[in-house]
C-alpha positions as CSV (number, residue, x, y, z in Angstrom):
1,X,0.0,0.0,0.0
2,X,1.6,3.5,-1.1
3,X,2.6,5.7,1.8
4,X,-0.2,8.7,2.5
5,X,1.3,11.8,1.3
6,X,2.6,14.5,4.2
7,X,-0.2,17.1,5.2
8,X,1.3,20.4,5.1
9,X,-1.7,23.2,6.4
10,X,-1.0,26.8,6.3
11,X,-3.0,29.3,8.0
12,X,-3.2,33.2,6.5
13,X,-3.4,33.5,2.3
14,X,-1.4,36.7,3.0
15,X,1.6,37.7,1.1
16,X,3.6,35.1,2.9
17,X,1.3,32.5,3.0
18,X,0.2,32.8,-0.4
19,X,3.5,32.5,-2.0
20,X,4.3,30.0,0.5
21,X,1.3,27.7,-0.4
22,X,1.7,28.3,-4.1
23,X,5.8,27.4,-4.4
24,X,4.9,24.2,-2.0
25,X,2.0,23.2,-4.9
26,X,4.3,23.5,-7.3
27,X,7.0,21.4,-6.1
28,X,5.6,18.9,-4.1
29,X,1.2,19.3,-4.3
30,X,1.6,18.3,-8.4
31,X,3.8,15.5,-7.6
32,X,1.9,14.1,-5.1
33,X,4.9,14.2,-2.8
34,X,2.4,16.3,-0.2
35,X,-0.8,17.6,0.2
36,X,-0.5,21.5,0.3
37,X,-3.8,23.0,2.3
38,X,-4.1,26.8,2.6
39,X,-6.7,28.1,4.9
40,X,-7.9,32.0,5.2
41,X,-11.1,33.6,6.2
42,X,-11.8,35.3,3.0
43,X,-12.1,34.7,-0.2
44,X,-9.5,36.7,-2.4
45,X,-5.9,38.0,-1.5
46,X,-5.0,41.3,-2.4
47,X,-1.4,42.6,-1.7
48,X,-1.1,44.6,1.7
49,X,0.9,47.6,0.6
50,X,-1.6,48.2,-1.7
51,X,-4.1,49.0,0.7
52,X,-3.8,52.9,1.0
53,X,-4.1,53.0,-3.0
54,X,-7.4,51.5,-2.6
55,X,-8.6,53.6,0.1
56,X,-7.1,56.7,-1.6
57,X,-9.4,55.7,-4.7
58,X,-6.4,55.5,-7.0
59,X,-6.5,51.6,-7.9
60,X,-9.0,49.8,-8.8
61,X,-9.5,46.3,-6.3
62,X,-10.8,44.3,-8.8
63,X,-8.2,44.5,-10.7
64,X,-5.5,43.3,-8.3
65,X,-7.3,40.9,-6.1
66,X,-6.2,36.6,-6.6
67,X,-9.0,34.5,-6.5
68,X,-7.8,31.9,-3.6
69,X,-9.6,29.2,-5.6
70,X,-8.6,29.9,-8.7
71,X,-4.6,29.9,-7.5
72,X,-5.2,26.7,-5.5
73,X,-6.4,25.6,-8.4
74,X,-3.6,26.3,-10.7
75,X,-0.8,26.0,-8.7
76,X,-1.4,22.1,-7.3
77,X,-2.8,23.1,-3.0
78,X,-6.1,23.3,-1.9
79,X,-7.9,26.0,-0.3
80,X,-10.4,26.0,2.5
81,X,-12.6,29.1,3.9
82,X,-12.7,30.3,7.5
83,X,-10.7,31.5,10.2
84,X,-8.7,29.9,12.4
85,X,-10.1,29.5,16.2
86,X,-8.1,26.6,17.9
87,X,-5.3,24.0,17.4
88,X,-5.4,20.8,18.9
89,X,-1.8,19.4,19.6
90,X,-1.9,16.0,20.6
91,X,-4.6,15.2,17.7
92,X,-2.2,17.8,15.0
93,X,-6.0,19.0,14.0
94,X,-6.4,22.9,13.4
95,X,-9.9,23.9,14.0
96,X,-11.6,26.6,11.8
97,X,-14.8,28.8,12.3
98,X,-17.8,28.6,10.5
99,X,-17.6,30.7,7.8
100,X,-20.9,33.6,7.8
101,X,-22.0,35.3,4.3
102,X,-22.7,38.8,4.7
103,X,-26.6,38.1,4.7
104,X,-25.7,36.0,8.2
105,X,-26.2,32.4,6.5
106,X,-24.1,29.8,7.5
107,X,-21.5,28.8,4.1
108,X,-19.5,26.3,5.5
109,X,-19.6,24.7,9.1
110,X,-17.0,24.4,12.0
111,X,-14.3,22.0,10.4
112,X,-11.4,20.5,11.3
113,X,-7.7,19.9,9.5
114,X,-5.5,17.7,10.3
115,X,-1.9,18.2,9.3
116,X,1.5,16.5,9.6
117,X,3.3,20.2,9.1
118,X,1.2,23.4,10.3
119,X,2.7,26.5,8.9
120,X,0.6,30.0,10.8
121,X,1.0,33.3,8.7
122,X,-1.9,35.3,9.6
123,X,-0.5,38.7,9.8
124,X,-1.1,41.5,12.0
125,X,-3.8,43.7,13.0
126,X,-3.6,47.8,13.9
127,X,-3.3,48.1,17.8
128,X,-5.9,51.0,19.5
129,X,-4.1,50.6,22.5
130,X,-7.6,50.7,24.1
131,X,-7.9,54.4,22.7
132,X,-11.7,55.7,23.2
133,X,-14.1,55.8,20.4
134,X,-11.5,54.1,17.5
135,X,-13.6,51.3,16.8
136,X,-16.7,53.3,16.7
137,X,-15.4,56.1,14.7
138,X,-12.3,55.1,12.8
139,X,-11.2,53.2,10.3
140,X,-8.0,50.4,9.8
141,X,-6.7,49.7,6.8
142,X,-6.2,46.1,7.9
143,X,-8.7,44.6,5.0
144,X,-9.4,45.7,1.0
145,X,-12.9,46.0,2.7
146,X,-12.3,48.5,5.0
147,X,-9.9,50.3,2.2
148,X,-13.5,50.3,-0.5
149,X,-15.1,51.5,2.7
150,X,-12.8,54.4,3.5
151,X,-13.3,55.4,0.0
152,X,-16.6,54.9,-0.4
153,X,-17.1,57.6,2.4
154,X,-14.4,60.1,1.0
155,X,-16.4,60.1,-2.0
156,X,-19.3,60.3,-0.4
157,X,-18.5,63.4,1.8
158,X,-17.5,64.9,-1.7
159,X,-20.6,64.9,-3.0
160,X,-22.2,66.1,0.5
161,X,-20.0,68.5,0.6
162,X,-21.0,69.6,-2.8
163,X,-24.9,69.2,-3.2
164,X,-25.3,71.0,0.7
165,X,-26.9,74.8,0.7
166,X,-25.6,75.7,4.1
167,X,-22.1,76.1,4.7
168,X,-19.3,73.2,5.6
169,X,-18.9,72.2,9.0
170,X,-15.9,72.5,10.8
171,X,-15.1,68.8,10.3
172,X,-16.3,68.3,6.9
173,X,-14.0,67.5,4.3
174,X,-11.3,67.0,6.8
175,X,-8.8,64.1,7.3
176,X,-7.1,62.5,10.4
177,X,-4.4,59.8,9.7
178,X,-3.4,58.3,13.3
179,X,-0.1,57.0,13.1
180,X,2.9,58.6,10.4
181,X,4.5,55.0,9.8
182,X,4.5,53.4,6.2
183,X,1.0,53.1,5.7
184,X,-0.1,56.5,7.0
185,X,2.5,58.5,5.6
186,X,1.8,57.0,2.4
187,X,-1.9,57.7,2.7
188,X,-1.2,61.4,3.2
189,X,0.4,61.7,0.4
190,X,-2.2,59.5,-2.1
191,X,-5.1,61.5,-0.9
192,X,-3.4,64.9,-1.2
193,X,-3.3,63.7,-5.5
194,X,-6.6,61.9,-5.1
195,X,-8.8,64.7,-3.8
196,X,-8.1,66.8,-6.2
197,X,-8.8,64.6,-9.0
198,X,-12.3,63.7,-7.6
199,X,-12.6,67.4,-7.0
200,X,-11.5,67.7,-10.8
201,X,-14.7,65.3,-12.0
202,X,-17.0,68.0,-11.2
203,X,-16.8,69.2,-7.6
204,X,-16.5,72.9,-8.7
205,X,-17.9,73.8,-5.4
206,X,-15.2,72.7,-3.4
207,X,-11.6,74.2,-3.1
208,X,-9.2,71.7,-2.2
209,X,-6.4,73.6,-1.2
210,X,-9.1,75.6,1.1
211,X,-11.9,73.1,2.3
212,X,-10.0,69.7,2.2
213,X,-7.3,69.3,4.9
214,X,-5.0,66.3,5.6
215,X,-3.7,65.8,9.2
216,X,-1.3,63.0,9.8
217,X,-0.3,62.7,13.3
218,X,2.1,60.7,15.2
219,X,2.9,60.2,19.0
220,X,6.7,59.7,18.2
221,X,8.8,63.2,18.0
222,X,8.8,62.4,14.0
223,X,7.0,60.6,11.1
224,X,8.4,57.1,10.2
225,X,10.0,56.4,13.5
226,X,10.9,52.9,12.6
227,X,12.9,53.9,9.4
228,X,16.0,56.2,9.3
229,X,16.0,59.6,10.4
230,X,17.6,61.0,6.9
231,X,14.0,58.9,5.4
232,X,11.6,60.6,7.6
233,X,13.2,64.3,6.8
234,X,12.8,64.0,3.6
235,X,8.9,62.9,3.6
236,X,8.3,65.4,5.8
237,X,10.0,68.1,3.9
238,X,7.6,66.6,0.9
239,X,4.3,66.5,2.6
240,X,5.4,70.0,4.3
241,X,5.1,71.2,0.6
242,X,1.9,69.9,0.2
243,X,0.4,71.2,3.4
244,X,-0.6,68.3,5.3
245,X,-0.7,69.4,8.5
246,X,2.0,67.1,10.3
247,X,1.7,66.6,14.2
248,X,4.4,64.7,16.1
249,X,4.7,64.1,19.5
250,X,1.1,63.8,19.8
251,X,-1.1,61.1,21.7
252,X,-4.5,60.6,21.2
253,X,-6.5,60.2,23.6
254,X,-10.1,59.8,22.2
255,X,-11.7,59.5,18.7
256,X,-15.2,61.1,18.6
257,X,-17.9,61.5,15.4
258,X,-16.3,65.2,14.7
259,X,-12.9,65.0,15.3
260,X,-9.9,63.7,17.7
261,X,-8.7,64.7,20.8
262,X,-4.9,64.7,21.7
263,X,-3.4,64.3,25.4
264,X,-2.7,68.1,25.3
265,X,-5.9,69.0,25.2
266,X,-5.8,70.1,21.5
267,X,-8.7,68.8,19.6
268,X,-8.0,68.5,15.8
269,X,-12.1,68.4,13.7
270,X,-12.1,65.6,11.1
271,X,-15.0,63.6,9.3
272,X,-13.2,60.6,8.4
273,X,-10.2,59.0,10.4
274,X,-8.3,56.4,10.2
275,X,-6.1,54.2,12.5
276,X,-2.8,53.8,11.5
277,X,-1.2,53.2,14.6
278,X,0.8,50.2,16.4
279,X,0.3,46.5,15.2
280,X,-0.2,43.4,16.9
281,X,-1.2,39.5,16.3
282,X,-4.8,38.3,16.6
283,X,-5.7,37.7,20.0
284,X,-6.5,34.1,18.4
285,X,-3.0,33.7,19.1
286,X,-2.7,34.6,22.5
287,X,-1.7,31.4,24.3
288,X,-3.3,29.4,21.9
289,X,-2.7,25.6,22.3
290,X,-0.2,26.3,25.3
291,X,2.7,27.5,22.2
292,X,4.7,30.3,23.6
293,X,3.4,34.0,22.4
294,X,4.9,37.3,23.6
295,X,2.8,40.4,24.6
296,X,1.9,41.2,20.9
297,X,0.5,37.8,20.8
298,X,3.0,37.1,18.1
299,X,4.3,33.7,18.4
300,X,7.8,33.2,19.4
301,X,10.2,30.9,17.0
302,X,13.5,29.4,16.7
303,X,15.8,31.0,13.9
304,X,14.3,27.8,11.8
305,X,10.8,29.3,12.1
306,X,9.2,26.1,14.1
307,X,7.7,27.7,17.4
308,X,9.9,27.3,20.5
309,X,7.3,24.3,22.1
310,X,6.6,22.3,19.1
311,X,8.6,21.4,16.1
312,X,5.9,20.7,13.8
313,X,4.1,23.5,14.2
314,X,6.1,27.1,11.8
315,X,5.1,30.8,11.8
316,X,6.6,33.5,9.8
317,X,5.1,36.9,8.6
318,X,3.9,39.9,11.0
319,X,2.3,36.8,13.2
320,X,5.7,35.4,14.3
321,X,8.9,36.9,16.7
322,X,11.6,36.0,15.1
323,X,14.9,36.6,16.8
324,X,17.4,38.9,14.3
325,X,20.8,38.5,15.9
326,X,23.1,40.9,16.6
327,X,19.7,43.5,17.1
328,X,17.8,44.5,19.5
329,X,13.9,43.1,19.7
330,X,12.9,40.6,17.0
331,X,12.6,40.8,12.9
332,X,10.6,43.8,11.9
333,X,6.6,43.5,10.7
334,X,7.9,44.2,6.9
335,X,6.6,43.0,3.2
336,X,10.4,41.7,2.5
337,X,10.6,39.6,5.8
338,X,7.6,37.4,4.7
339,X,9.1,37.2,1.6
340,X,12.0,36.0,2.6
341,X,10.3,33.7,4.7
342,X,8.4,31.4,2.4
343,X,11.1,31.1,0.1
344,X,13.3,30.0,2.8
345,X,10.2,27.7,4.3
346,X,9.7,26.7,0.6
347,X,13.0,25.2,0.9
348,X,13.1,23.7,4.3
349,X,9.9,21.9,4.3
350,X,10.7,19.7,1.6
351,X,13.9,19.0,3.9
352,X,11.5,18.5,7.0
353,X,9.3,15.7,4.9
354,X,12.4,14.2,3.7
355,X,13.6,13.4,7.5
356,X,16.8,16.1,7.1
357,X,17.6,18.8,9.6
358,X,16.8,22.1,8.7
359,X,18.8,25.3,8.2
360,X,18.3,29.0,10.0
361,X,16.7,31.6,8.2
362,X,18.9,35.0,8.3
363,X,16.9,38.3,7.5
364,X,18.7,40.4,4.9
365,X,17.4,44.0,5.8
366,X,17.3,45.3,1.9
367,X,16.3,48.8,3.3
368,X,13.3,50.9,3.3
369,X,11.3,52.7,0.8
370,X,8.3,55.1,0.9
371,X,6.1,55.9,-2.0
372,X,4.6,59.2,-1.9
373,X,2.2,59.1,-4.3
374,X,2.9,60.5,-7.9
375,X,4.9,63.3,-5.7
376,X,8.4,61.0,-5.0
377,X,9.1,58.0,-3.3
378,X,12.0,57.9,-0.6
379,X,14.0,55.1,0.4
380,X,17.0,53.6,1.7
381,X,19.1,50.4,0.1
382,X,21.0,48.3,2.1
383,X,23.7,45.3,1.8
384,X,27.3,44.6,0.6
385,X,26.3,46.3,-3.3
386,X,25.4,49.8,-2.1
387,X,28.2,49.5,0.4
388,X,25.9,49.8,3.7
389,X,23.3,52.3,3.4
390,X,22.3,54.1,0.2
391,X,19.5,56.6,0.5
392,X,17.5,57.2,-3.0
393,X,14.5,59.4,-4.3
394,X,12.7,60.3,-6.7
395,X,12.4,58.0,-9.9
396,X,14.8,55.1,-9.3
397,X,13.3,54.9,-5.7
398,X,9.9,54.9,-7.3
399,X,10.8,52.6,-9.8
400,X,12.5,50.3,-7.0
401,X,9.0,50.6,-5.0
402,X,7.0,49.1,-7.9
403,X,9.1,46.4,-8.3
404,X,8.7,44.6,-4.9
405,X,5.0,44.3,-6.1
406,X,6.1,42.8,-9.1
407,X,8.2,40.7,-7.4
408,X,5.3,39.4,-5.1
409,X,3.3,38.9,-8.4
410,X,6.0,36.8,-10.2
411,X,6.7,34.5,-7.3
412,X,2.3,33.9,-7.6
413,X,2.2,33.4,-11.5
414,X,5.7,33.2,-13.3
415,X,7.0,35.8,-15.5
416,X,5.1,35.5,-18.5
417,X,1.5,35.9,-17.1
418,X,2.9,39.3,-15.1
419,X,3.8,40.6,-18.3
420,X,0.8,40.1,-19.7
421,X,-1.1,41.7,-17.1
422,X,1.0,44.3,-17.6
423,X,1.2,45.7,-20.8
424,X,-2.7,44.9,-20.2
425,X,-2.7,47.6,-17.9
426,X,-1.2,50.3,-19.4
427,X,-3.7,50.0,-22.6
428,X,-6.9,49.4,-19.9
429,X,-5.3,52.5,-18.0
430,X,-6.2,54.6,-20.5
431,X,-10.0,54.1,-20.8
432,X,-10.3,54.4,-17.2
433,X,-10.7,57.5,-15.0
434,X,-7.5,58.1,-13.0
435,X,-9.4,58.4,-9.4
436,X,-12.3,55.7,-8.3
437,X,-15.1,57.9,-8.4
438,X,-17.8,55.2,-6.4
């Protein structure tokens, strides 16, 4: 009787997960040397960086979300819908919600996995830190749903703003970012482009450089903390030119229907907000089947990936504290760490299945960069070809930006389906309008 092939589950169709899942159904699903299971609550994957683009209305999500079904089945794994709730050990079963349409009907029922290898890469979520009134009154980009929905009511306020008789309330048309990392720096920036476009599609009743303000507002003494100081000068200096109104050093301490409220007292009036501040694991992960988490419920592994209390059980990704030697704290929450990640896991698995010890993953830190719209994009390069530390602007740091999507892309579909899509975008680009307008 032939041997059952190993059961390799993993958890989170992010971009780790999904390029994970897809290089592991390549080389072993079609051979039938494993059986390659991804599991995720929803239904498409769309590339997290993108997010701000979506919310800012300047791409188009239909365009750029994978099907989870369709990859699974072109790429040799399976896929399975619902979110992970509980893991059971002894039994190696992994334990998935119902999944609920949005009309409340029940689509699939509780189910249960079992698995030989259990890979977790579910990401992160934005942290309130228990802040007042963010979760009824602001808005994380976490989801391409929440991004629609954030746009949805920017374009809606527009057209509020623009059919009203009396005159605009002291909130209307304004904007809080909370938090001036990556995501909300880059925000700034898209909607400074974007509002004016929509403003451009027959708005004439709105001034934007008058009735639409931008506030982007950090509790650290200066935008993009977690990247180099010479990197946050230089967005600042650029979002300085396009007056968004940058606030540093300032905590909030409540979000409210009309505005936010900082620990000084200061109250800054906005109709939408968003939450861009602090990230942590799901609280699924806190202490979940005894593994060992730390106090961003991130689950603590080995320099192999496997978690510190059970060998068969991997997490990578924004989900995982990996230890980075000769640093302080762990691997950073970054797009190029998953990366890295799967293709090293891609490797090592197979090794795992074939009964050979496994090697340490090393993070290369290939630097930072910071699109700022169609305005610049900021960065810094780092390793043994730049010589350390290279900081770039302008187009070859914009052009260096795009690529790490195409990168993501071509490790999904091979190179000659992203060229395709491609040049099919720049002729489809044309016959669109260059801002979302619903």
């Amino acid at each position: 009787m032939s041997e059952e092939p190993h059961r390799i589950v993993v958890v989170g169709g992010g971009a780790g997960g999904l390029e994970l899942a897809t290089r592991l159904g390549n080389k072993l699903g079609r051979r039938g040397k494993a059986h390659v299971t991804l599991i995720d609550k929803r239904r498409t994957h769309l590339w997290k960086p993108l997010l701000h683009e979506i919310a800012a209305g300047s791409m188009d999500l239909g365009v750029h979300q994978i099907d989870y079904l369709a990859q699974a089945y072109w790429h040799g794994f399976t896929f399975r819908l619902g979110a992970l709730i509980g893991i059971d050990r002894g039994r190696r079963i992994v334990r998935v919600a119902p999944y609920i349409d949005d009309e409340g009907r029940q689509v699939t029922p509780a189910q249960e996995f079992g698995y030989d290898t259990l890979v977790i890469a579910i990401g992160s979520l934005t942290n309130d830190f228990s802040t007042r009134g963010v979760k009824s009154h602001a808005i994380a980009l976490e989801t391409a749903e929440e991004a629609e929905r954030f746009h949805s009511r920017l374009v809606n306020a527009c057209i509020r703003a623009q059919t009203q008789t009396e005159p605009l309330r002291p909130e209307q048309l304004q904007v809080a970012i909370i938090g001036a990392g990556a995501t909300g720096t880059e925000l700034a920036a898209e909607l400074h482009k974007t509002t004016r476009q929509l403003v451009a599609y027959g708005f004439d009743r709105i001034d934007p450089d008058k009735d639409i303000k931008i506030n982007l507002i950090e509790a650290a003494p200066r935008i993009l903390p977690a990247l180099p100081e010479r990197l946050s000068e230089a967005a600042q200096k650029l979002l300085k030119g396009l007056k968004v109104r940058v606030h540093t050093s300032a905590r909030v301490m409540e979000v409210t229907g009309n505005g936010v409220t900082l620990a000084d007292g200061t109250s800054i009036p906005a109709e939408l907000v968003v939450w861009a501040a602090g990230v942590k694991a799901s609280d699924v992960l806190k202490d979940i089947a005894g593994l060992e988490t730390n106090p961003l419920n991130q689950l603590v592994v080995r320099p192999t990936l496997q978690t510190t209390r059970d060998d068969a059980i991997f997490a990578f990704g924004d989900c995982a504290a990996c230890p980075w030697p000769g640093h302080e704290g762990t691997v950073p929450p970054r797009a190029q760490a998953a990366h890295q990640q799967a293709s090293h896991l891609a490797k090592q698995l197979p090794r795992r299945i074939a009964g050979m010890p496994l090697r340490d993953w090393h993070y290369r830190d290939l630097g930072s960069l910071v699109s700022l719209g169609h305005y610049s994009t900021v960065g810094s390069l780092m390793g043994k070809l730049v010589g350390g530390n290279l900081f770039i602007e302008g187009f070859l740091a914009g052009l260096m930006y795009k690529s790490l999507y195409k990168m993501h892309q071509l490790a999904l579909h091979g190179p000659t389906k992203v060229v395709l899509d491609t040049v099919a975008r720049v002729i489809t680009r044309r016959t669109e309008p260059v801002v979302k307008l619903h």
